[in-house]
N, C-alpha and C positions, 0 to 999 in steps of 0.2 A: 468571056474570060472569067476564069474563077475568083474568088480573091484568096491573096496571098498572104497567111499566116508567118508574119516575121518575128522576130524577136524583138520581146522590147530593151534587151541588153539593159534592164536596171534603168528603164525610164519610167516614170509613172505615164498616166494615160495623156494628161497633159502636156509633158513633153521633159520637163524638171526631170534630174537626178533624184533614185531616193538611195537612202543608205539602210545598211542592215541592221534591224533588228533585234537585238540580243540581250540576255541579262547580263550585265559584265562581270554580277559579282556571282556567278558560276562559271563562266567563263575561267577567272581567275584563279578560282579553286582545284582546277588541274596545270599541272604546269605546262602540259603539252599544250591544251587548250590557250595561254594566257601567251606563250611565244608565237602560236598562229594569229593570236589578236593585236600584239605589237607587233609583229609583222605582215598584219593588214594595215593598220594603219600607217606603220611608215612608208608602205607603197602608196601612198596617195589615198585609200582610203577610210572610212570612218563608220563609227558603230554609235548606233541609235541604243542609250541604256533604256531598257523598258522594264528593270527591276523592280521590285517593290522599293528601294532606297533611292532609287534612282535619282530625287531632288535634293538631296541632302547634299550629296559630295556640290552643287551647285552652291546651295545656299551658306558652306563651309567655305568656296571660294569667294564669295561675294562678301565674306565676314574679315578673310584674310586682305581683299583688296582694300576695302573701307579702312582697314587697321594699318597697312601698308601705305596711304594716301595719307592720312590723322600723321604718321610717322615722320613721312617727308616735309610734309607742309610743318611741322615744328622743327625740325631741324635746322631747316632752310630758313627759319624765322618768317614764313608768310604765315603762320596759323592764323585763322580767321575766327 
């Protein structure tokens, strides 16, 4: 019997999901292009940024959550 060349429907070889690949921020520079991308993701799925800026919008959130936590925790009177 031969073997049968299936699809890996977006599995890697291992078996995991992988997601797509893209730069977002050319992506977002068309507009056609940047409605197909929120409207990938709100169907359930996601895009892997492989930009050159790619860790920044990260390290921008992780500055805004630290600032957001600092915030509450004085508010609330537990600052530590």
């Amino acid at each position: 019997m031969s073997e049968r060349n299936k699809p890996h429907n977006g599995r890697g070889v291992d078996g995991s999901h992988r997601v797509r690949a893209e730069d977002v921020d050319d992506l977002m520079t068309d507009p056609k292009d940047a409605d197909y991308l929120r409207d990938d993701v709100r169907h359930g799925g996601a895009v892997a940024d492989t930009g050159a800026t790619a860790g920044a919008l990260g390290e921008r959130i992780e500055k805004l959550v630290e600032e957001n936590r600092e915030n509450v925790n004085r508010l609330s009177g537990t600052d530590r």
